[in-house]
C-alpha positions in Angstrom: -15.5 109.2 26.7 -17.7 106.1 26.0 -19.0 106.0 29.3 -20.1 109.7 28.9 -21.6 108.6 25.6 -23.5 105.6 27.1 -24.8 107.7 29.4 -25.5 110.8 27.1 -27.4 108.1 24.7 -29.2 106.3 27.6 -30.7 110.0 28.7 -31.6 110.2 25.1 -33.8 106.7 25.9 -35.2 108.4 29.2 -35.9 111.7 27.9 -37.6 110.8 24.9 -39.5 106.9 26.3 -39.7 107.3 30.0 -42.6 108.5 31.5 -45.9 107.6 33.7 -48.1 104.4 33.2 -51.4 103.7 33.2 -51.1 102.1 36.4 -49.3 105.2 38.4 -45.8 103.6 37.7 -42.8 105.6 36.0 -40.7 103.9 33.7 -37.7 104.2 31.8 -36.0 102.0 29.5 -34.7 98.8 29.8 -31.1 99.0 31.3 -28.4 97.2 29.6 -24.7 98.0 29.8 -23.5 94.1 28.9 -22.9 92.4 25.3 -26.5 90.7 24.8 -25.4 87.4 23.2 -27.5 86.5 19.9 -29.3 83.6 22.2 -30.9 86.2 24.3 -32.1 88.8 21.7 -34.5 85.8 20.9 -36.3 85.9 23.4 -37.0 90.0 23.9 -39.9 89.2 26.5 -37.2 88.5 29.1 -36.7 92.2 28.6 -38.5 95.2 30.5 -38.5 98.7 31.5 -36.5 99.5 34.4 -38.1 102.4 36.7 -37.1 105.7 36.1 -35.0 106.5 38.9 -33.0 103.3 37.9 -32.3 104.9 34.8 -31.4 108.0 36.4 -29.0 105.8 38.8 -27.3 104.2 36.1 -26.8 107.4 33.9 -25.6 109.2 37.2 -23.4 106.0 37.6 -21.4 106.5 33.7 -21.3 110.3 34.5 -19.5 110.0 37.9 -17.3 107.6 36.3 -16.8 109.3 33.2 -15.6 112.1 35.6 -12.8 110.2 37.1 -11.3 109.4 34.0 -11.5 112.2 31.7 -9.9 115.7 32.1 -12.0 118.7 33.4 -11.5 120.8 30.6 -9.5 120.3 27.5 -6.4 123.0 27.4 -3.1 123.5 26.4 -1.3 122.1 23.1 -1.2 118.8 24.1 -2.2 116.4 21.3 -5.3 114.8 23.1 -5.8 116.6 26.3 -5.6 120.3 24.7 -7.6 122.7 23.1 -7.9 120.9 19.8 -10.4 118.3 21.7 -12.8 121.1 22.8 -16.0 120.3 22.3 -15.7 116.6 23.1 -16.7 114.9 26.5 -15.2 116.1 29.6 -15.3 116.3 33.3 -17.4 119.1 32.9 -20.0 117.9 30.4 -20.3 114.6 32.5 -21.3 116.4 35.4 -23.4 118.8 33.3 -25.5 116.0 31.9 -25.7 114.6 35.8 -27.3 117.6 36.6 -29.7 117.6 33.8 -31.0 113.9 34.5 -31.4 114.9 38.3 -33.3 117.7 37.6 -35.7 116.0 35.2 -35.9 113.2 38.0 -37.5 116.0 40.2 -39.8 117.3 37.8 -43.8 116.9 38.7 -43.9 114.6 35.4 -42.0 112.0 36.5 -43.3 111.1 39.8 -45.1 108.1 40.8 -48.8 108.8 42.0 -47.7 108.0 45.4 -45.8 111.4 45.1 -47.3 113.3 42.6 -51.2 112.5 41.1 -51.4 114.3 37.6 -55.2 115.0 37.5 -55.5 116.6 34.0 -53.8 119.4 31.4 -51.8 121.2 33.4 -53.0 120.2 36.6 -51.3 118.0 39.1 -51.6 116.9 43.0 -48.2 116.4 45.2 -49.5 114.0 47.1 -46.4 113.8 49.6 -44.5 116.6 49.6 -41.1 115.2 52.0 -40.4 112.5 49.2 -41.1 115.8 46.0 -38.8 117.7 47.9 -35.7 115.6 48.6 -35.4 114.9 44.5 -35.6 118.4 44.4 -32.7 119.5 47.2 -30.8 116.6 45.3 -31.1 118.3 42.1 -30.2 121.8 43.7 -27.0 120.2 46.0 -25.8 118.6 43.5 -26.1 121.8 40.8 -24.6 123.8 43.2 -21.9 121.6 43.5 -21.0 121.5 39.6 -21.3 125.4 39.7 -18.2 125.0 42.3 -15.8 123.3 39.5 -13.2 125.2 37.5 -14.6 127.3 34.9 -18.4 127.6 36.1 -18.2 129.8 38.9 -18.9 132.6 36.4 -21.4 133.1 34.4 -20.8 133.6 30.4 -23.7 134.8 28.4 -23.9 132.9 24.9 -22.1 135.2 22.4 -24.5 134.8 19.0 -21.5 134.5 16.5 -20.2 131.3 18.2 -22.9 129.4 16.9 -22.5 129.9 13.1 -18.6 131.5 12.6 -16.9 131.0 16.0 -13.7 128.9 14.3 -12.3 126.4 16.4 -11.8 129.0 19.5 -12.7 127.6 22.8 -16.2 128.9 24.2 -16.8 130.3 27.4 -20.1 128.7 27.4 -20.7 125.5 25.6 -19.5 122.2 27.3 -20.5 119.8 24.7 -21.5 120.3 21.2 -21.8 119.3 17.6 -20.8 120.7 14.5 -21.8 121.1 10.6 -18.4 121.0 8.4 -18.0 124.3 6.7 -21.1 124.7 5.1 -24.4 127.3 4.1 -26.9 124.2 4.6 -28.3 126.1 7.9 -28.5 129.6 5.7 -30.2 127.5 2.9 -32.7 126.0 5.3 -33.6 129.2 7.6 -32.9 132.3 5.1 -36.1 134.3 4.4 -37.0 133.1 0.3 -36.0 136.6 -0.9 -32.5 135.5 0.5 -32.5 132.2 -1.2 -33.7 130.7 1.6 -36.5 128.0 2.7 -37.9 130.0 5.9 -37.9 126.2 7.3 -38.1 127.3 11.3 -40.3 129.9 12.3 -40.0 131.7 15.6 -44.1 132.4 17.0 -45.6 135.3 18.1 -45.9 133.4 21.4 -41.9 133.3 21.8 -41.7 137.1 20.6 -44.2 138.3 23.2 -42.3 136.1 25.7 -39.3 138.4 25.8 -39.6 141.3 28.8 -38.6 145.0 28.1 -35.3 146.0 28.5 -36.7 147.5 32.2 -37.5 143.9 33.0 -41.1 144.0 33.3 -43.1 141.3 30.7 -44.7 143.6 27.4 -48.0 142.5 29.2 -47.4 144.8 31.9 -48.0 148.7 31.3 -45.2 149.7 33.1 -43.0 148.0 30.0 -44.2 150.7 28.1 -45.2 148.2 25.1 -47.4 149.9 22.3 -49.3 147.2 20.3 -49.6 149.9 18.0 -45.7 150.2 17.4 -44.6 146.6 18.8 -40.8 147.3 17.8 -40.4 150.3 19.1 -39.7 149.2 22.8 -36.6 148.2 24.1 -36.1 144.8 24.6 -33.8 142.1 26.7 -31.2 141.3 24.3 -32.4 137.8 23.2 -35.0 139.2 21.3 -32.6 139.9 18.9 -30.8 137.3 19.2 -33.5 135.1 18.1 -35.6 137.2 15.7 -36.1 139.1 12.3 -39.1 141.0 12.6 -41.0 144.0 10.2 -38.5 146.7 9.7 -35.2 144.6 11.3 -32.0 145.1 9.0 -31.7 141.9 8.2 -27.8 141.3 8.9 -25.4 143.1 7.2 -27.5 143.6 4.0 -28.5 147.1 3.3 -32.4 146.4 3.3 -34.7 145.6 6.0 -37.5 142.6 6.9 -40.9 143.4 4.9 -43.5 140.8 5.4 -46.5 143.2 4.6 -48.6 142.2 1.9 -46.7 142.5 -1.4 -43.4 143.2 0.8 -40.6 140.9 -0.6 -40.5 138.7 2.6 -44.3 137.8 2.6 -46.5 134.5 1.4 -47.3 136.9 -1.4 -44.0 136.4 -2.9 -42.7 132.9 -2.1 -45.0 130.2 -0.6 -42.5 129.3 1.7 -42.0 132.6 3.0 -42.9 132.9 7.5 -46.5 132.4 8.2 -45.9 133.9 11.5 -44.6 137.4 10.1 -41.2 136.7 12.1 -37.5 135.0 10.5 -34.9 133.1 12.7 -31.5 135.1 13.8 -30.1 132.2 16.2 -27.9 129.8 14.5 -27.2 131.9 11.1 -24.7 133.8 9.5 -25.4 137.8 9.7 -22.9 138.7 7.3 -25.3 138.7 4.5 -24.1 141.5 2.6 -20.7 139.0 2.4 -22.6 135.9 2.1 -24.7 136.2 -0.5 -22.1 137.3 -3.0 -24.1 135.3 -6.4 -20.6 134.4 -8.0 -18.9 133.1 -4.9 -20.1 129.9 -2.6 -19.7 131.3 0.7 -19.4 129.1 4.3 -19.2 129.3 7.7 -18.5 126.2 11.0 -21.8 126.5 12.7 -21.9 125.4 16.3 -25.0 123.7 17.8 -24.4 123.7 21.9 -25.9 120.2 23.7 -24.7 121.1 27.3 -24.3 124.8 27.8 -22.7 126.4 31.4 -26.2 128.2 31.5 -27.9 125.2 32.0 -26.5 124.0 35.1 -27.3 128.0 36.6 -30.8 127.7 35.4 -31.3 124.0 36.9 -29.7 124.9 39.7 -31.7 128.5 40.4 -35.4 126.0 39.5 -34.4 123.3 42.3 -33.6 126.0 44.7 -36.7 127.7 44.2 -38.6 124.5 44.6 -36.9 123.4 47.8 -35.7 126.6 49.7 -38.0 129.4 47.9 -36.9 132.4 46.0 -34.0 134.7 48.2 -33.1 131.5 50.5 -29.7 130.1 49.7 -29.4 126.1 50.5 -27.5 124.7 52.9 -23.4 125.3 52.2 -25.2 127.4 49.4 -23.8 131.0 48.6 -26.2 131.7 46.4 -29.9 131.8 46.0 -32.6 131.2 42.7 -32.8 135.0 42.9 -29.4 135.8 43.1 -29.1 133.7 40.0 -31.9 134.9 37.5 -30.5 137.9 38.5 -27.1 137.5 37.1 -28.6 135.7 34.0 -31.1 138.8 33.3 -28.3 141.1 33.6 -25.7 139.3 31.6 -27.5 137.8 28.7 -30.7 139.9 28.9 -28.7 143.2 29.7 -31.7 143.9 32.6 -30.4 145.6 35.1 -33.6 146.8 36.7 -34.9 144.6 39.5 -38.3 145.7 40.2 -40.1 143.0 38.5 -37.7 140.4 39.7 -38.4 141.6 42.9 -42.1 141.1 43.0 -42.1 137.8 41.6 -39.6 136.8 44.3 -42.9 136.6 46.6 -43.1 133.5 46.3 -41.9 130.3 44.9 -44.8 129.4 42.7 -44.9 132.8 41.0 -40.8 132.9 40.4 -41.1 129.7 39.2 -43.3 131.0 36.0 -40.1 133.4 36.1 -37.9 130.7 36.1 -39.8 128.6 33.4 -39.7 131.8 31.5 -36.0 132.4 31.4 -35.4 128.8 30.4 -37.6 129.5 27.2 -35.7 132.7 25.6 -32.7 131.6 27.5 -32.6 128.0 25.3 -34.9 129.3 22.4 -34.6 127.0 19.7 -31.9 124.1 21.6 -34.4 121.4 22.0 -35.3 122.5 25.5 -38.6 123.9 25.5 -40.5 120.7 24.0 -39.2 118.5 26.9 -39.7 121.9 29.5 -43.7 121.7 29.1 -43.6 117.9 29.1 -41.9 117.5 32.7 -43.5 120.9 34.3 -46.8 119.2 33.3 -48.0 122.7 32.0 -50.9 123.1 28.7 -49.6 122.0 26.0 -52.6 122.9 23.5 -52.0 126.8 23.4 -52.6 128.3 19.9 -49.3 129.7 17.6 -49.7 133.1 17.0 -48.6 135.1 14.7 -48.2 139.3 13.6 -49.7 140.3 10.4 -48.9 143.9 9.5 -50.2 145.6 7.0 -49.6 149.1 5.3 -52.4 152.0 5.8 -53.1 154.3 2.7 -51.1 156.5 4.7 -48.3 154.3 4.5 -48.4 153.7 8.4 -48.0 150.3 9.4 -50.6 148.1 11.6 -50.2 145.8 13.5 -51.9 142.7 14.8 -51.6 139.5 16.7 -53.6 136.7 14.4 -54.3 132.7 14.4 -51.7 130.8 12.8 -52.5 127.2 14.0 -54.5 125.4 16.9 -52.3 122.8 19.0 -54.8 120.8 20.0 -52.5 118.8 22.4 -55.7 118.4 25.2 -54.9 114.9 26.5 -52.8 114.4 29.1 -51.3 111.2 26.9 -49.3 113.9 25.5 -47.2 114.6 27.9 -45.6 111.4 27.4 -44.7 109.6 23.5 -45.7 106.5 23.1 -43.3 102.9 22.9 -42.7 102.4 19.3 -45.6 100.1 17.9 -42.7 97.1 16.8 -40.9 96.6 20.3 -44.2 96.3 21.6 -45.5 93.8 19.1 -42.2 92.0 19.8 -42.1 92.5 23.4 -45.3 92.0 25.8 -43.9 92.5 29.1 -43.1 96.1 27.9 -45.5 98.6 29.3 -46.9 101.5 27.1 -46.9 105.3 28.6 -50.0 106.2 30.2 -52.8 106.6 27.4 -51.1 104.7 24.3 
């Protein structure tokens, strides 16, 4: 379990530090799995960054080994291999995490300019394609391989009440995860004010509009049958509700519904701290809110927050197919392909059962790769994906958060309309990496910044 953790904390280092130098180099961290004695921390400029793929190497390394000595899954009533120890590190989330660090190590972010020349926002070079690809099949194999273990053959769509009152059961989906003591903090943060909450997260315009119709074709399209005039009234994939309170939505069990038109007891007008972007967060809180806001009685629930989920290792593995073998082509010792994949995951989580739209972006790998990217973002809305997503796909990260205002008509009609909320102007391509903190570089010269700090 400490070699899991060593490695989970050491991805922590790569995710958040490594990245592309000035100079066309990727770097990591500086690898160190030894006591440093107190001689040595004097003198922190023997001390450098190790490349990136020796990070990946040594956190590939603690995984493997982390493997071989804990147990798959946790099961049974045995005292420290059973079902009381779910959640902790296992087999499972060892070789989850693997895949995770091997498909970051193929993303076009973390390529050296020999493989991969980044030439600007959201535009990038591969400059030789035979090296690009072999991280990629590497990623893909290796996926493939952990989809071939106990337990993750079949895919488990993420049922929304394990997250904030799913007891101590086992999940069919998470493989590692933390969790808040019996508590309301996450109601107390997230809540809309009117529910004696703080509205602290947000969901965007952008994510709602990211969600396809239930008939799998993006609200974009016309065949969605999406009316801007009536947003709410098409059918969506399931994770729209999952994730969302929106005009008009019962808001859990209460008996009254989301108003965030003017005067309406969920907009600004009411409470300063009410959404700015005319939508509420679902994911993560308790829905009973007819039981839990009772005024005379403190009311709690065990939430869940999942760090390695099953669905992961199908979405890396359905990306690094797509990038090495295309769309329908299943990999070498492969039974499956990216399509057959996103296909399953629309299905069972989206509730899509319509393939027409799948089907056309299946034309070609660049196109289902958008579909891919896609699926990752309602798939892991609000898990701390999507900010590191954008980063190692090298894709604009200066698009503006929108918003819906709706407003009532003399008529009482509703209208609705996309508006400004705030400009991201993220426009340097320093952004895709962060920056060494200022102190171990004052402390430490032989430690190279990220390209642009």
């Amino acid at each position: 379990e400490a070699l899991f953790l060593r490695a989970w904390c050491s991805f922590q280092l790569l995710q958040m530090y490594g990245g592309k130098t000035d100079d066309g180099e990727v770097l990591g961290y500086p690898i160190v799995t030894r006591y440093i004695t107190p001689e040595e921390s004097a003198h922190p400029e023997n001390f450098k960054r190790d490349t990136y793929e020796d990070c990946v190497k040594q956190i590939c390394e603690d995984c493997e080994t982390a493997m071989s000595l804990l147990p798959l899954t946790y099961s049974g009533g045995d005292a420290i291999l059973g079902d009381i120890s779910f959640g902790r590190a296992s087999g499972l989330a060892a070789a989850a995490l693997k895949a995770r660090v091997l498909l970051y190590a193929a993303s076009p972010a973390y390529q050296s300019d020999r493989v991969v020349k980044l030439n600007g926002m959201g535009d990038y070079t591969i400059i030789d394609q035979t090296t690009y690809k072999a991280k990629w099949e590497r990623a893909a194999l290796y996926a493939y391989e952990v989809l071939q273990m106990q337990g993750m053959a079949t895919y488990a769509a993420l049922v929304p009440n394990e997250l904030y009152d799913g007891g101590d059961a086992q999940s069919a989906e998470f493989l590692f995860r933390t969790f808040v003591g019996r508590s309301h903090d996450i109601e107390t943060r997230h809540y809309p004010p009117y529910y004696y909450g703080n509205a602290q997260t947000i969901p965007s315009q952008n994510l709602a509009a990211s969600f396809p119709a239930k008939n799998g074709f993006p609200i974009d399209d016309p065949r969605s049958l999406y009316d801007a005039d009536d947003p709410y009234a098409c059918e969506r994939d399931n994770r729209f509700f999952v994730n969302l309170y929106y005009q008009g939505r019962q808001f859990g069990a209460n008996a009254s519904y989301i108003d965030v038109t003017p005067g309406g007891k969920d907009s600004g007008y009411l409470d300063v701290k009410a959404s700015r972007s005319g939508y509420y967060l679902a994911k993560f809180i308790n829905a009973d809110v007819a039981n839990f806001l009772k005024p005379l009685e403190e009311q709690d629930s065990r939430h869940y927050y999942p760090m390695l989920r099953k669905g992961e290792v199908w979405l890396n593995f359905a990306e690094a197919s797509n990038e090495v073998w295309g769309p329908k082509v299943a990999g070498p010792g492969c039974s499956m392909s990216a399509y057959d994949v996103i296909r399953v995951i629309r299905e069972k989580s989206g509730g899509i059962t319509n393939t027409a739209y799948l089907d056309e972006m299946a034309g070609t790998p660049e196109s289902f790769r958008k579909l891919i990217q896609n699926e990752r973002r309602i798939e892991f809305a609000f898990e701390n994906q999507r900010f590191w997503d954008l980063r190692r796909w090298l894709l604009p990260l200066n698009e503006s958060i929108l918003g819906m205002e709706v407003t009532r008509r003399d008529d009482s009609s509703e209208n609705f309309e996309v508006k400004l909320v705030e400009e991201r102007p993220l426009n340097d391509i320093r952004y895709y990496y962060l920056p060494l903190p200022y102190d171990e570089l004052q402390k430490n010269p032989n430690l190279k910044n990220n390209k642009g700090w």
